[in-house]
Every structure is written in structure tokens, then in C-alpha cells.
C-alpha positions in Angstrom: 123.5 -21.0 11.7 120.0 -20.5 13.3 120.0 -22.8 15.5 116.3 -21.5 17.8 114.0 -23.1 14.7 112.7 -26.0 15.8 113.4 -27.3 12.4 117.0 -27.3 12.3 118.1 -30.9 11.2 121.7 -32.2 11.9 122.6 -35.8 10.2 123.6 -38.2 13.3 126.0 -40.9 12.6 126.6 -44.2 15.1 128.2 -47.3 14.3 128.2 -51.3 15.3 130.3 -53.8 14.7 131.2 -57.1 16.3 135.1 -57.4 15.5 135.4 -61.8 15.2 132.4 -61.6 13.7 132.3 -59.8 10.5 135.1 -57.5 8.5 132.5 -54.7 8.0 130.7 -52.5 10.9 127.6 -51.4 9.9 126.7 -47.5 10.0 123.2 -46.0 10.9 122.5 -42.5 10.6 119.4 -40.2 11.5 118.1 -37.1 10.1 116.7 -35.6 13.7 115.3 -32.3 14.2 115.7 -30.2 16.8 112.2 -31.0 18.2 113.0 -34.6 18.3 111.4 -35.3 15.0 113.4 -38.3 12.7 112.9 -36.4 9.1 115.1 -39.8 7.8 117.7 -42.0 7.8 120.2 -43.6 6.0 122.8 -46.7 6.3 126.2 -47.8 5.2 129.0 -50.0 6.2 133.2 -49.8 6.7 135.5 -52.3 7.4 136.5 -52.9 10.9 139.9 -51.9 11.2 140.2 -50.2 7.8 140.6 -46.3 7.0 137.0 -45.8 4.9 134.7 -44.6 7.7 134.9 -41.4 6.4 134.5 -41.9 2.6 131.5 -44.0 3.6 129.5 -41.4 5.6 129.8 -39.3 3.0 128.1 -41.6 0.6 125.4 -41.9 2.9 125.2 -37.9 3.5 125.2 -37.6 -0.2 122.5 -40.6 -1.0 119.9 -38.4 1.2 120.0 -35.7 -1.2 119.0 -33.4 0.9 120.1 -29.3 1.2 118.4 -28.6 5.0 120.8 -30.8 7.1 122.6 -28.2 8.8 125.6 -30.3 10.6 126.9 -33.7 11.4 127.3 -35.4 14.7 129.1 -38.5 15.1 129.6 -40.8 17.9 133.6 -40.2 18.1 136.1 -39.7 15.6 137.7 -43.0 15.6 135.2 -45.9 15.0 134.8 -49.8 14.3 138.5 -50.5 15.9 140.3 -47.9 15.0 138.6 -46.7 11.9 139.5 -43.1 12.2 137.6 -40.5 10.5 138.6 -37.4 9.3 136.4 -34.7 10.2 138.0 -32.0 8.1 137.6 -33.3 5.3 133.7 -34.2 6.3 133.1 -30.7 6.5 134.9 -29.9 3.3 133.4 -32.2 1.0 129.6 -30.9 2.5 130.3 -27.7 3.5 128.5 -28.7 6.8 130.0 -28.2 10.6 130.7 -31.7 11.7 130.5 -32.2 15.6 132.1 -35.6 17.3 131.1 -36.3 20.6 132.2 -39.3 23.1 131.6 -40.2 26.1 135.2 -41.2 28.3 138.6 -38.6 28.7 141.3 -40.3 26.4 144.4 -42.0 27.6 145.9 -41.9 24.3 145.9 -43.3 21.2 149.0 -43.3 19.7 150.2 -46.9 20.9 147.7 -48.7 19.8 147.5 -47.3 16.3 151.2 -48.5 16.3 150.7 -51.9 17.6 147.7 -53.0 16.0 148.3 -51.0 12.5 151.8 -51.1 11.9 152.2 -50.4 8.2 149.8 -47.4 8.1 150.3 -46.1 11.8 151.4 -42.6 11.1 148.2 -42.4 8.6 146.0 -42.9 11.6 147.9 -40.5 13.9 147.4 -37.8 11.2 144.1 -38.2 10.5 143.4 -37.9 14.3 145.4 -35.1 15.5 144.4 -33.2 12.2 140.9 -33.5 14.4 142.3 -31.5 16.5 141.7 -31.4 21.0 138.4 -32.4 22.6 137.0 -30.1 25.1 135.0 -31.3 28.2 131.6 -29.9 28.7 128.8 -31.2 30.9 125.4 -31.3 29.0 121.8 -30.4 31.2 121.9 -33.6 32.5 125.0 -33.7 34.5 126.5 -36.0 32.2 130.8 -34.9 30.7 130.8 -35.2 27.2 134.3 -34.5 25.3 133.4 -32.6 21.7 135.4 -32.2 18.7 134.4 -29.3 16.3 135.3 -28.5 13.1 134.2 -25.3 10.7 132.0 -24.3 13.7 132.4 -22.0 17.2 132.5 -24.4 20.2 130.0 -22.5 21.6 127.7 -22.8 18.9 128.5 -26.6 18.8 127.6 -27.2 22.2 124.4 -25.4 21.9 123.2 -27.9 19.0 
């Protein structure tokens, strides 16, 4: 991957949701070059609770029918209360590195996928330790970020 061209373009992927409020979260995403430029942008929904986040960024990867998006970056792995997404199979169905990033060191997971989600617990679990660890890094700014990375080098990952 070159990543030194100002062009490179990596589809970003953040969610909302207000949980009493609706059943679905809704999903924006952002074409964003490396220069800052937004090239475009795309939207999409899953349910709050439910096991389609990932299904339903790739619709929305595949409805920009585009070939110069070089990676995806989401904003954590598991999303819209407990929607976990499965970033292995992200990059298998696009062929793209896919990069989650969050913001707080875990405590676990694991108990709260089997209280809140006890017929499809193990699912869950899965899903998420298939992710594999996060690593700590410290962007330019001072600020700890923990990173997932699949079908890419850390190193490379944190560079993007």
C-alpha cells in the first residue's frame, strides 16, 4: 500500500444510535483522503442490539462503487450495543485492510454479551475474539488509541 500519496482514500465508518429510542442505529461513512479531502460518503443503518453491522457496511462499501478506497476504519468493532462486527470477514469480502480504532482500554466483554444476549452469546464472543487483541499506541497528539488490524502490518496501520 502507498500510503505517502496524498491521495490515498480509506472509507471511515461511525455509528449513532439512541437505544429507547429507535431499534435501528444509523451508520455514516466518509471517503477521506489523506489530505483531508471528503471524495464521498455514504449511509446505512443496523439494528441496535442485532448481529448485521457488518453485513450492512458492506452494502454501503459496495453502493460507492468505487476501486481507489484503499482501507477501512471503523470506530470500534463492536457498535450500536453490542453489535459486533466482524472484521475478517470485512476484509475478505473487499479485499481491503480494515483498521478499528477506539478510544478506552477494555475491561471485558464477555459478561455482558452473556447477560444482555443470552441465546446468541457465544456468537458474539466469536465474532470478537476472531478480531483478535488491540494494541495501545499514542497518535501525534498525545492522545492512547487501542487499534485492531486485520490483513494489514500494525505498523503500516498506525501510519494511515
Amino acid at each position: 500500500m502507498t500510503l505517502e500519496k496524498k491521495g490515498v482514500r480509506v472509507l471511515g465508518v461511525a455509528e449513532s444510535f439512541r437505544k429507547n429510542l429507535s431499534d435501528k442505529a444509523i451508520l455514516a461513512g466518509i471517503v477521506m483522503r489523506r489530505d483531508m479531502i471528503i471524495d464521498g460518503i455514504a449511509f446505512g443503518e443496523c439494528t441496535v442490539g442485532g448481529l448485521d453491522a457488518t453485513e450492512r457496511i458492506l452494502e454501503m462499501y459496495r453502493s460507492l462503487e468505487r476501486e481507489d478506497i484503499l482501507a477501512l476504519m471503523l470506530n470500534g468493532c463492536i457498535i450500536s450495543w453490542f453489535n459486533v462486527i466482524d472484521l475478517n470477514k470485512l476484509h475478505e469480502e473487499t479485499g481491503l485492510p480494515v483498521i478499528s480504532l477506539s478510544y478506552r482500554p477494555s475491561t471485558g466483554i464477555r459478561e455482558y454479551f452473556i447477560k444482555y444476549f443470552p441465546r446468541d452469546w457465544e456468537k458474539r464472543v466469536e465474532i470478537y475474539e476472531r478480531n483478535g487483541p488491540r494494541i495501545e499506541l499514542t497518535n501525534r497528539n498525545g492522545l492512547k488509541l487501542y487499534m485492531r488490524a486485520v490483513g494489514i502490518d500494525l505498523d503500516e496501520a498506525a501510519k494511515l
